[in-house]
N, CA, C and O of each residue as an XYZ file, in Angstrom:
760
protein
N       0.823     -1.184      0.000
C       0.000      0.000      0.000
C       0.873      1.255      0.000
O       0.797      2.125     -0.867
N       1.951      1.285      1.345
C       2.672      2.550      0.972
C       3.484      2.510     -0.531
O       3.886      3.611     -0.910
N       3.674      1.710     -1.143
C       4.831      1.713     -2.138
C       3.901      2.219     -3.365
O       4.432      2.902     -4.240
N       2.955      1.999     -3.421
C       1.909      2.493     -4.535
C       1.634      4.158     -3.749
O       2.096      5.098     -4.395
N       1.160      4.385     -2.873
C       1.473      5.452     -2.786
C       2.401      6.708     -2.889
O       2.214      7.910     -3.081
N       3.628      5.790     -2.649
C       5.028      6.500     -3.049
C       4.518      6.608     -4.526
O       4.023      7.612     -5.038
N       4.758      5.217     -5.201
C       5.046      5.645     -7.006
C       3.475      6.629     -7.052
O       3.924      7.537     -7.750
N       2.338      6.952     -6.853
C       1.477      7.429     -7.177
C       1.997      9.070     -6.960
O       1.848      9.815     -7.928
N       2.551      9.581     -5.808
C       3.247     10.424     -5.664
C       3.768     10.996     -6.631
O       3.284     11.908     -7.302
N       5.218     10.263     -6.794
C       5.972     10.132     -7.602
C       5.845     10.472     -8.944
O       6.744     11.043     -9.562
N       4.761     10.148     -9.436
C       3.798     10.687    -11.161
C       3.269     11.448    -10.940
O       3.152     12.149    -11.946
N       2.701     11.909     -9.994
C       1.780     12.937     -9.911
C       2.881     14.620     -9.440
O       2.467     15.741     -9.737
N       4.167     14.398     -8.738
C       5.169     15.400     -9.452
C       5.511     15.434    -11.077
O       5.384     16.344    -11.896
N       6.006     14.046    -11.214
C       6.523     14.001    -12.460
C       5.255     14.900    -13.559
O       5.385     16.121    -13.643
N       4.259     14.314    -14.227
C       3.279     15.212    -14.678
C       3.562     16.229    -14.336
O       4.414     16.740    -15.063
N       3.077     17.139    -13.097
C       2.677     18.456    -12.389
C       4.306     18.902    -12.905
O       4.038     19.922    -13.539
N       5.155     18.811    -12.961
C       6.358     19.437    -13.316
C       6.091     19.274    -15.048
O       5.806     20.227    -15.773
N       6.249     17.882    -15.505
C       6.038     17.919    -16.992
C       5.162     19.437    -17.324
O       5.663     20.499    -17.693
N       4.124     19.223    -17.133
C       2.748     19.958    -17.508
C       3.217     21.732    -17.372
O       2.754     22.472    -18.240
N       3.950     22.232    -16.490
C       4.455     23.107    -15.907
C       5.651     23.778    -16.835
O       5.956     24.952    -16.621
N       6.408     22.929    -17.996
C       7.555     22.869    -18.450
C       8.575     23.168    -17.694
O       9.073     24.141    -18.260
N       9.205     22.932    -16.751
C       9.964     23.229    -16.266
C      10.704     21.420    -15.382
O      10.144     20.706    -14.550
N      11.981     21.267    -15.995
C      12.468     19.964    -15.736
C      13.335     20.278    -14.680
O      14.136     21.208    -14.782
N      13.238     19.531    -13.600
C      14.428     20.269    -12.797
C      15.373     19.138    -12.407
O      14.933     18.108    -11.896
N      16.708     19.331    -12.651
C      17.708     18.239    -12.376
C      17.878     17.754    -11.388
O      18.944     17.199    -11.123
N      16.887     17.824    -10.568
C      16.933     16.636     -9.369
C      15.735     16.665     -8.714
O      15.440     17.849     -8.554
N      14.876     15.927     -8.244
C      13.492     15.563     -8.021
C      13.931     15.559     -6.573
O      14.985     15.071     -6.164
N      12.749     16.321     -5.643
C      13.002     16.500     -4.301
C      12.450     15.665     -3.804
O      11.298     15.550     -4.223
N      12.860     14.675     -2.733
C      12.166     13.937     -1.631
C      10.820     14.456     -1.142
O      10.297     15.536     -0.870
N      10.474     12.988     -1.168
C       8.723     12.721     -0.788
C       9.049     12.966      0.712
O      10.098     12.558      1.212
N       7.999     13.725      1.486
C       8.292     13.492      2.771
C       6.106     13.427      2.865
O       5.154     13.775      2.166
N       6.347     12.780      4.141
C       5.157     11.974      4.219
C       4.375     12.816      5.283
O       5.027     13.620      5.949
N       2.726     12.667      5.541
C       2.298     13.655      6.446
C       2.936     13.413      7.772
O       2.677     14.329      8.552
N       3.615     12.565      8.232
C       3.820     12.441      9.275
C       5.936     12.873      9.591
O       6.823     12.697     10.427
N       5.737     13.399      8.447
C       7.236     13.793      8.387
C       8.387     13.225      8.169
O       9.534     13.622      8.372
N       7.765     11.768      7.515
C       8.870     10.553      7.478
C       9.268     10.455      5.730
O       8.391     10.495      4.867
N      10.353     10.356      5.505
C      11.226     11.067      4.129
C      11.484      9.358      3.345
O      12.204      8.489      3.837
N      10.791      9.238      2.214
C      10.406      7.465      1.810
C      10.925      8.290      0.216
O      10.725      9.426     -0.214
N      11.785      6.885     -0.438
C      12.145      6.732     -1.415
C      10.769      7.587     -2.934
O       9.570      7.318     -2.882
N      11.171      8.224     -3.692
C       9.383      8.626     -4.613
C       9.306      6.706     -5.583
O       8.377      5.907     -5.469
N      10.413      6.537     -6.310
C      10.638      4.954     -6.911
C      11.506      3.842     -6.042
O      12.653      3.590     -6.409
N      11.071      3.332     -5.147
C      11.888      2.605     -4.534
C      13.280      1.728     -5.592
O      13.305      1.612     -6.818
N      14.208      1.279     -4.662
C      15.094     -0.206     -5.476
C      14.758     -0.719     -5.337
O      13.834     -1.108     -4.624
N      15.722     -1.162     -6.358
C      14.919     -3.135     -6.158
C      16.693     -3.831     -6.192
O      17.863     -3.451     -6.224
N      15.843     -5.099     -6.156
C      16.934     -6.110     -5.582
C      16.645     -6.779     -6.905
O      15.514     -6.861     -7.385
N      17.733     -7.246     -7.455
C      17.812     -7.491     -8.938
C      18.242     -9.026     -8.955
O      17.730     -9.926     -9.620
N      19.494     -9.117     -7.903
C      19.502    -10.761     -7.717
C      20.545    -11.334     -6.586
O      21.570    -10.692     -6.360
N      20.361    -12.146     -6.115
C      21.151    -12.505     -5.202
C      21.898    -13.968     -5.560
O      21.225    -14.977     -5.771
N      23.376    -13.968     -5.604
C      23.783    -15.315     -5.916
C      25.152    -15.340     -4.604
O      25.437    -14.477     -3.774
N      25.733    -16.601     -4.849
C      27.059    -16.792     -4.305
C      27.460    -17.674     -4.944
O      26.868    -18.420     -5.725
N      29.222    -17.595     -4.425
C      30.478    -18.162     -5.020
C      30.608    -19.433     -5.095
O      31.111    -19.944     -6.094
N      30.138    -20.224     -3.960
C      29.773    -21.564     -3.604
C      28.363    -21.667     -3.213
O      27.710    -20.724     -2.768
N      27.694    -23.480     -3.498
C      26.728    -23.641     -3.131
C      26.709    -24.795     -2.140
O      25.669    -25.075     -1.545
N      27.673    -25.369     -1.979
C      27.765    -26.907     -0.932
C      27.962    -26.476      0.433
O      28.970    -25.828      0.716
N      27.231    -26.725      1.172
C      27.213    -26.740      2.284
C      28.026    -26.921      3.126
O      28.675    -27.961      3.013
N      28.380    -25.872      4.483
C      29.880    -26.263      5.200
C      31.044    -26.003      4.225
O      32.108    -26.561      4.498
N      30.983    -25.221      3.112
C      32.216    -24.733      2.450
C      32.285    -23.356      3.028
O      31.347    -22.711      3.497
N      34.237    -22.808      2.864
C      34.847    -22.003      3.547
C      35.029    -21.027      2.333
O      35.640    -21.361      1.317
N      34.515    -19.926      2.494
C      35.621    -18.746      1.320
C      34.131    -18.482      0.212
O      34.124    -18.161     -0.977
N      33.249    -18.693      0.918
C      32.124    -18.508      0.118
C      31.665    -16.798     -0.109
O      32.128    -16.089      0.785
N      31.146    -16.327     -0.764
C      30.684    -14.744     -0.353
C      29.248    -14.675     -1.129
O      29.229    -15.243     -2.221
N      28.048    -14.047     -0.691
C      26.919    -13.860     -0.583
C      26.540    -12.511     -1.406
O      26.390    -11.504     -0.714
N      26.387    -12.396     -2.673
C      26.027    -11.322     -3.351
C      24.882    -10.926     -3.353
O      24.005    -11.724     -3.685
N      24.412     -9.106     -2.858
C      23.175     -9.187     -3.567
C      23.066     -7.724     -4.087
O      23.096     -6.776     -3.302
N      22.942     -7.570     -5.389
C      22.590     -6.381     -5.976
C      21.116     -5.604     -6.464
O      20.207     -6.153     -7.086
N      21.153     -4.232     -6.018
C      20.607     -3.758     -5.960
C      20.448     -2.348     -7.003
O      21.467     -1.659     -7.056
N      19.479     -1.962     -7.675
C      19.109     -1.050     -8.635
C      18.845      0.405     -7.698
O      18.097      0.364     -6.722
N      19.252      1.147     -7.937
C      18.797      2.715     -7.441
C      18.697      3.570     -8.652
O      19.592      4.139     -9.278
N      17.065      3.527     -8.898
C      16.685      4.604     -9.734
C      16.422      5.738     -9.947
O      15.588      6.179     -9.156
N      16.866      6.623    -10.887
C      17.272      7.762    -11.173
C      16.023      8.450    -10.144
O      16.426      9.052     -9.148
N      14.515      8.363    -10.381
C      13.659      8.810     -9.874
C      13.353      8.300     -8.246
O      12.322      8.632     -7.661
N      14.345      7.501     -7.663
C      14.136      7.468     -6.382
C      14.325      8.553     -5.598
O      13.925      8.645     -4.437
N      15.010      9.498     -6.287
C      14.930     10.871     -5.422
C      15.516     11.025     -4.002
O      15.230     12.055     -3.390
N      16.210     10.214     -3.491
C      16.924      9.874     -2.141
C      17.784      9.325     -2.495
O      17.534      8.777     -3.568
N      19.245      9.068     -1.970
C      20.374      8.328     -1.913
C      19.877      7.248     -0.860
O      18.866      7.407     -0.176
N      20.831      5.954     -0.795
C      20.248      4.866     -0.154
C      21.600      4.970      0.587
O      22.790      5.000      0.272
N      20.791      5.016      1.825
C      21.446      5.290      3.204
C      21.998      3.899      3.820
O      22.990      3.901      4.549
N      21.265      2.648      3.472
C      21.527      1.658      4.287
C      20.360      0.583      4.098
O      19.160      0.782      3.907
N      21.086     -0.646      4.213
C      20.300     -1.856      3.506
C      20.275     -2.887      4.681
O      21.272     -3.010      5.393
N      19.153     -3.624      4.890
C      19.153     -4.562      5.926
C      19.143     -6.113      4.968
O      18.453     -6.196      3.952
N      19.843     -7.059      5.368
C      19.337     -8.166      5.142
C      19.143     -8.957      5.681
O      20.095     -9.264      6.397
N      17.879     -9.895      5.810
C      17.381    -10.670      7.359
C      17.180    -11.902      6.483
O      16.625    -12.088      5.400
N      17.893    -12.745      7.428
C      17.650    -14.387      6.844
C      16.077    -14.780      8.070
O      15.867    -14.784      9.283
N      15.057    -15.151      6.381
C      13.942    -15.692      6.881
C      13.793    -16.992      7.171
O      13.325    -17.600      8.134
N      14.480    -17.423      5.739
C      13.902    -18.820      5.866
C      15.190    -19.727      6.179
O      15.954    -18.814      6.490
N      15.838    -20.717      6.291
C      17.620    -21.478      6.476
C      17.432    -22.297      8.174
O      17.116    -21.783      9.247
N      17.715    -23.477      7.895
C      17.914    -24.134      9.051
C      18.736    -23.351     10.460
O      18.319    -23.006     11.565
N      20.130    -23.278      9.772
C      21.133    -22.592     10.262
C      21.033    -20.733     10.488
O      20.460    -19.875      9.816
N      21.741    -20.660     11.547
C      21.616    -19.353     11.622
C      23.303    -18.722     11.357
O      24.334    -18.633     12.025
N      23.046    -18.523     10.576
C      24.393    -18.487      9.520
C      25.106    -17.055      9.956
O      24.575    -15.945      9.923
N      26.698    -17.442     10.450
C      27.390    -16.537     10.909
C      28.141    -15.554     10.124
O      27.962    -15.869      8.947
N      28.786    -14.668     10.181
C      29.326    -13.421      8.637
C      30.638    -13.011      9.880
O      30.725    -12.795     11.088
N      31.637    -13.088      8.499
C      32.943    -11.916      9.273
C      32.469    -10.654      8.489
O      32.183    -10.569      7.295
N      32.458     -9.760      9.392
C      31.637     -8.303      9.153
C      32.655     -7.592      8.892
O      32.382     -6.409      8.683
N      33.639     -7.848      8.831
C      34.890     -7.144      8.618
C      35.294     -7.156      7.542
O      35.866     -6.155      7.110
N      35.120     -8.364      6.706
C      35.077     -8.524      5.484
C      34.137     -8.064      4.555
O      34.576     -8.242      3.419
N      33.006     -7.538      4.559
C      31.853     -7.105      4.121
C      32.523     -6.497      2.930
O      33.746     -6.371      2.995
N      31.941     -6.131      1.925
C      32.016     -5.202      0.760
C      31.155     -4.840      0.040
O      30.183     -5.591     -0.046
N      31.149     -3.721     -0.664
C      30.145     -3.528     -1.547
C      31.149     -2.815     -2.501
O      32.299     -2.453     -2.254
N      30.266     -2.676     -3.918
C      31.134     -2.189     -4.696
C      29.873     -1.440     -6.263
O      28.689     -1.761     -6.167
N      30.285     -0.556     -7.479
C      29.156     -0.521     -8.269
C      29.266     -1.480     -8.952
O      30.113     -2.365     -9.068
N      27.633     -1.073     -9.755
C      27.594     -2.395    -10.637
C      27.178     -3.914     -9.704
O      26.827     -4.267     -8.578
N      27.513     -4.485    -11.101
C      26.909     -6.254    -10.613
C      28.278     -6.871    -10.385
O      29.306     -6.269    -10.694
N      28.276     -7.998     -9.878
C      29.310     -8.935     -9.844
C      30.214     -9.499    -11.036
O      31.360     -9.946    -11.000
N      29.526     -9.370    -11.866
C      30.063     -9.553    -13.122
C      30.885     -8.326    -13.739
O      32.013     -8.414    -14.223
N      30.304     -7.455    -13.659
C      30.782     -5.680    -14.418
C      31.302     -5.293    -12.975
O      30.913     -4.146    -12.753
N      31.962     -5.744    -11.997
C      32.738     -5.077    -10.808
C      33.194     -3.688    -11.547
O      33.871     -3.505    -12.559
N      32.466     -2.656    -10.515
C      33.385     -1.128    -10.411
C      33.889     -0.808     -9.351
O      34.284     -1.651     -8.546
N      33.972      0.522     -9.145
C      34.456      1.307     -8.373
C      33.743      0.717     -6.709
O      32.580      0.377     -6.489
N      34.718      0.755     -5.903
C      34.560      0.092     -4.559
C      33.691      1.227     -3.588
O      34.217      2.333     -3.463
N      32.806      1.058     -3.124
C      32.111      1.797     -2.133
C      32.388      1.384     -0.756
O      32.469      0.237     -0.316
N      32.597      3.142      0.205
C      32.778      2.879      1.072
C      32.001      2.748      2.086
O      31.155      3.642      2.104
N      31.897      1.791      3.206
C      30.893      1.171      3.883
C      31.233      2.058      5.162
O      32.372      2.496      5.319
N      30.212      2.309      6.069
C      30.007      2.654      7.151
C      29.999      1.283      8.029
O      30.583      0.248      7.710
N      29.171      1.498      9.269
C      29.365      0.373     10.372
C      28.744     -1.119      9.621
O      28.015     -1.138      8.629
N      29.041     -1.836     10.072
C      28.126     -3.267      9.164
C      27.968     -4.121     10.731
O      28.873     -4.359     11.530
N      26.593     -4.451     10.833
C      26.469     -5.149     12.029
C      25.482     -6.522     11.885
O      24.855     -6.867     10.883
N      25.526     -6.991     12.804
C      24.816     -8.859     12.475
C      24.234     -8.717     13.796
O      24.915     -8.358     14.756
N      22.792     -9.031     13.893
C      21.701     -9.207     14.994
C      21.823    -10.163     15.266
O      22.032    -10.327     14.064
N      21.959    -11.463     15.832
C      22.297    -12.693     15.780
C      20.681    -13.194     16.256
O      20.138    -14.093     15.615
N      20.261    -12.804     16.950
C      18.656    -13.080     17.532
C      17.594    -12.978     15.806
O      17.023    -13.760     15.045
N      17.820    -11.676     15.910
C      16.739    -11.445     14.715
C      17.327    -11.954     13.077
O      16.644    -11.844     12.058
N      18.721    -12.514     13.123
C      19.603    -12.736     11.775
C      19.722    -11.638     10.633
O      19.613    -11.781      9.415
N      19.897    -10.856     11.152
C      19.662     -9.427     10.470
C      20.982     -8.877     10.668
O      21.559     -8.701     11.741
N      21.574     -8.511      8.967
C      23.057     -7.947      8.849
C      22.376     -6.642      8.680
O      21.175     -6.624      8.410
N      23.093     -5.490      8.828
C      23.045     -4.223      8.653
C      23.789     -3.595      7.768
O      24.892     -3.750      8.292
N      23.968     -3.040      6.872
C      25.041     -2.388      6.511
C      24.590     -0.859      5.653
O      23.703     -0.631      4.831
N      25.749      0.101      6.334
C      25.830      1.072      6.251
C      26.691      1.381      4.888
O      27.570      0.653      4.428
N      26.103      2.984      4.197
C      27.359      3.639      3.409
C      27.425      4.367      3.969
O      26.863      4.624      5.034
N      28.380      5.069      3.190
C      29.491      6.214      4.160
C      30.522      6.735      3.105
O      31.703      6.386      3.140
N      30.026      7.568      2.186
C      28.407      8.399      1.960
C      27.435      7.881      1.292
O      27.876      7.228      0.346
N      26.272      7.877      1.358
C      24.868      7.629      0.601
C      25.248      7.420     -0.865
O      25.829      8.065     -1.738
N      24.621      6.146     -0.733
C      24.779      5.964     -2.406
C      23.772      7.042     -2.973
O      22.872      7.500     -2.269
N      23.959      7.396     -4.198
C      22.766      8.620     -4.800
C      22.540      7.628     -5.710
O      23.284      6.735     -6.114
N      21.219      7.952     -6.023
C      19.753      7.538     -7.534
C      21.064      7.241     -8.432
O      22.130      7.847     -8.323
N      20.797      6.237     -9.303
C      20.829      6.318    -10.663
C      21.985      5.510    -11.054
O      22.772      5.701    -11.981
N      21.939      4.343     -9.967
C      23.320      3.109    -10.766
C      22.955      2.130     -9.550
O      22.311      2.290     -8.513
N      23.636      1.057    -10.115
C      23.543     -0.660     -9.436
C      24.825     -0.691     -8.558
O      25.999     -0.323     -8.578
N      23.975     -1.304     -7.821
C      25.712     -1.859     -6.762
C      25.592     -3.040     -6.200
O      24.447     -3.474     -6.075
N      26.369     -3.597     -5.872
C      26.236     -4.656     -4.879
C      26.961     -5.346     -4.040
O      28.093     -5.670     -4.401
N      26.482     -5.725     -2.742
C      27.159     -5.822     -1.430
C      27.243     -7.149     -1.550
O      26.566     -7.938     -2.211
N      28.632     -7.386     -0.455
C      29.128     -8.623     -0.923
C      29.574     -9.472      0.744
O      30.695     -9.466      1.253
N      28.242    -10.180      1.346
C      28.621    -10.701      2.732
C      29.298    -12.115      2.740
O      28.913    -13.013      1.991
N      30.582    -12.298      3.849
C      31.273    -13.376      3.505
C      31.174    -13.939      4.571
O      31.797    -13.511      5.543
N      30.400    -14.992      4.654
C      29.577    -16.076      5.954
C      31.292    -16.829      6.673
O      32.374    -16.868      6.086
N      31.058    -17.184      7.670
C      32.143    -17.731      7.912
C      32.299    -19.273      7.493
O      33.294    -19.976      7.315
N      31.382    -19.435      7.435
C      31.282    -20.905      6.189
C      29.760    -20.861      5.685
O      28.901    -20.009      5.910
N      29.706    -21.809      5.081
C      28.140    -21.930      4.232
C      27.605    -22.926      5.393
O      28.404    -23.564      6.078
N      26.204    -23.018      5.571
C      25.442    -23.405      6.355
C      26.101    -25.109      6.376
O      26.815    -25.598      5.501
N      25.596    -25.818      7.693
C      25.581    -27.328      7.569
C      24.592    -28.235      7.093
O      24.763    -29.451      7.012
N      23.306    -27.478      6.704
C      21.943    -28.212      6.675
C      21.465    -27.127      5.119
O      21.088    -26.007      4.775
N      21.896    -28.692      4.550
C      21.099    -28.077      2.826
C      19.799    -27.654      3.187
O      19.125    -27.761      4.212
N      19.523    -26.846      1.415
C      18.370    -26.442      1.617
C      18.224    -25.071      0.985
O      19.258    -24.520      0.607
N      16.983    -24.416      0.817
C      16.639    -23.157      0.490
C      16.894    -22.276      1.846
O      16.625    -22.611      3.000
N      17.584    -20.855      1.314
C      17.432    -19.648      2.438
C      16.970    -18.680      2.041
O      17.070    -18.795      0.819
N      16.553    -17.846      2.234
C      15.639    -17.046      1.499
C      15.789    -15.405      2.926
O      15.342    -15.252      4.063
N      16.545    -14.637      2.102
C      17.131    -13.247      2.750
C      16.104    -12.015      2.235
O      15.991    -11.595      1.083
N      15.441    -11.597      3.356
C      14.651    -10.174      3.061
C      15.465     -8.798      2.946
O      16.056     -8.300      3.904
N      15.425     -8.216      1.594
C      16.269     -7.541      1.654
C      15.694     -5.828      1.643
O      15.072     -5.520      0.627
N      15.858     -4.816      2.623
C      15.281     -3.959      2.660
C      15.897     -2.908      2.726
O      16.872     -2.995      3.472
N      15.646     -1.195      1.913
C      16.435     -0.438      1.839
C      15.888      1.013      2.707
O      14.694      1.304      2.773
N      16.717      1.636      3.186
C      16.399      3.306      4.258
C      17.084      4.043      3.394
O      18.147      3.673      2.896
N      16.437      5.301      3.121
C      16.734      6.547      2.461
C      18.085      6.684      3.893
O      18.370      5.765      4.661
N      18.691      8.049      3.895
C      18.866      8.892      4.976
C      17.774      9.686      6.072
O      16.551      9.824      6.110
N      18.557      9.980      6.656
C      17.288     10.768      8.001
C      17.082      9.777      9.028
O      17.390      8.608      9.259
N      16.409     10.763      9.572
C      16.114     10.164     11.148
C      14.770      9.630     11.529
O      14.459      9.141     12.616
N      13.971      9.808     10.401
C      12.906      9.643     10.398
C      12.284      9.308      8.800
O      11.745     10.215      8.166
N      12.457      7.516      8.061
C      12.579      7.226      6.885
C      11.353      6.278      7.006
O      10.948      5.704      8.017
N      10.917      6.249      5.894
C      10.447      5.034      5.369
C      11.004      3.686      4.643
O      11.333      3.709      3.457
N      11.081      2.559      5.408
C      11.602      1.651      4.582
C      11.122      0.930      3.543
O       9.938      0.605      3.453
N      12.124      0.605      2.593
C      11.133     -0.126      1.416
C      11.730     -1.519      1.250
O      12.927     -1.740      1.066
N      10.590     -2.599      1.350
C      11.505     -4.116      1.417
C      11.635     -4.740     -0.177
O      10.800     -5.526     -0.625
N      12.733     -4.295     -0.900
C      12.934     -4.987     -1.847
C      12.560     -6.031     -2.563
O      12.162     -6.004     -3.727
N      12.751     -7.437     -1.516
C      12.487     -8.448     -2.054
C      13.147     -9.813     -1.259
O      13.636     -9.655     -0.141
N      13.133    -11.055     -1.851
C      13.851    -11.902     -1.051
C      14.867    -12.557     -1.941
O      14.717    -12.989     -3.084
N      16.291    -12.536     -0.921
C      16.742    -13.400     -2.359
C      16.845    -14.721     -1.925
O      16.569    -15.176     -0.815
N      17.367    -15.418     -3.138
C      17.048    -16.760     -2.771
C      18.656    -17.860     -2.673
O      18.949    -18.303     -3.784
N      19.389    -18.188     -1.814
C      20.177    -19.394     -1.671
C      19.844    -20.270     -1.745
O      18.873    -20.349     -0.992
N      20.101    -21.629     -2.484
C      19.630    -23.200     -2.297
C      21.632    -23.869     -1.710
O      22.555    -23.975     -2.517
N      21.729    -24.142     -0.404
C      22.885    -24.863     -1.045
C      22.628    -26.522     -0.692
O      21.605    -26.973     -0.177
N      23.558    -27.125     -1.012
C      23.529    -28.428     -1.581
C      24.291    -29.372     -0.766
O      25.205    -28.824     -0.149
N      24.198    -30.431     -0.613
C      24.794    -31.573      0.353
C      26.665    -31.754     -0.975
O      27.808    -32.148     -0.742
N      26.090    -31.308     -2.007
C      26.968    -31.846     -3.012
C      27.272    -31.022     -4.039
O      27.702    -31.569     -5.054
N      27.139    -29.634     -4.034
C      27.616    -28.430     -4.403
C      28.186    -28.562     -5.486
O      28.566    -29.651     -5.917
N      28.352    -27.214     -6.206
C      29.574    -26.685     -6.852
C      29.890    -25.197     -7.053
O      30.093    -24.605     -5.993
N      29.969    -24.546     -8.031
C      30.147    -23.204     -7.807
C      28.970    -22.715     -8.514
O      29.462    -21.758     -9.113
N      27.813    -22.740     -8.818
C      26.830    -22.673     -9.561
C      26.340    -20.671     -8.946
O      26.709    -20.203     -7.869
N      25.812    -20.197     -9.597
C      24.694    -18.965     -9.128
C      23.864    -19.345     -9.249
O      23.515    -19.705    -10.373
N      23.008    -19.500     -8.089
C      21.563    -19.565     -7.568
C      20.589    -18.254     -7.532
O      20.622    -17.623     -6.475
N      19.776    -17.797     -8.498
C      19.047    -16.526     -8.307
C      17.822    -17.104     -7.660
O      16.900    -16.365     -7.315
């Protein structure tokens, strides 16, 4: 419901400026009646794979990239990812964390991360930039488990993004999806 409201927003500047002639090179943040500052086009989560899929393997890393569109009108402050579904409650060296632009494949320019933290109760990684990614390119963060789970199976990570501010609306992307395997190989799993 809010996300249709955002994009409904969102067109209803776009028009009201169209109609107006006047284009202005940067579309100002939606802020909401209650004063809370929400993406106008949310991201999206485009796909999530990793390096290994066999289970109990070491040196694995957990990709998931994400789209920030030109018309989101906010820089993306910070991304949560919460393991829903996985036997295991799967541990991360946070120290190792990365993100970078682009996809895994087209690796760019390295982004720098703010704090990166792991809820261990709720399985929820955190991770910060430092500075705000801005609208209008792909990136993707790159978590490196301290091994891959012991118990095959589907995992399935909610992945959700915060503008900046102190007072945001979050928008939940999507889920991505891990299968790993009693008998693995290096496969990408979307």
């Amino acid at each position: 419901m809010v996300r249709q409201i955002i994009r409904l927003l969102g067109t209803a500047i776009a028009v009201g400026l169209g109609l107006g002639g006047v284009i202005p090179s940067t579309v100002q943040a939606v802020q909401l009646g209650d004063g809370s500052v929400a993406f106008v086009q949310p991201p999206d989560l485009l796909e999530a794979t990793t390096t290994f899929d066999s289970v109990s393997v070491w040196g694995a890393t957990y990709y998931f990239t994400i789209a920030i569109p030109k018309a989101a009108s906010e820089p993306l402050q910070r991304v949560t990812i919460h393991q829903k579904e996985g036997a295991d409650n799967i541990r991360y060296r946070l120290d190792d964390t990365r993100a970078f632009v682009g996809t895994r494949r087209d690796r760019g320019d390295k982004i720098k991360l703010g704090e990166v933290t792991h809820d261990r109760e709720t399985r929820t990684v955190t991770v910060n930039f430092d500075p705000p990614i801005p609208p209008g390119r792909a990136i993707t963060i790159g978590l490196r488990p301290r091994a891959n789970p012991t118990t095959s199976g589907v995992y399935l990570f909610g992945v959700t993004a915060f503008p900046p501010g102190e007072k945001v609306r979050s928008q939940f992307m999507g889920f991505g999806r891990l299968h790993f395997y009693n008998n693995g190989g290096s496969r990408d799993i979307f």
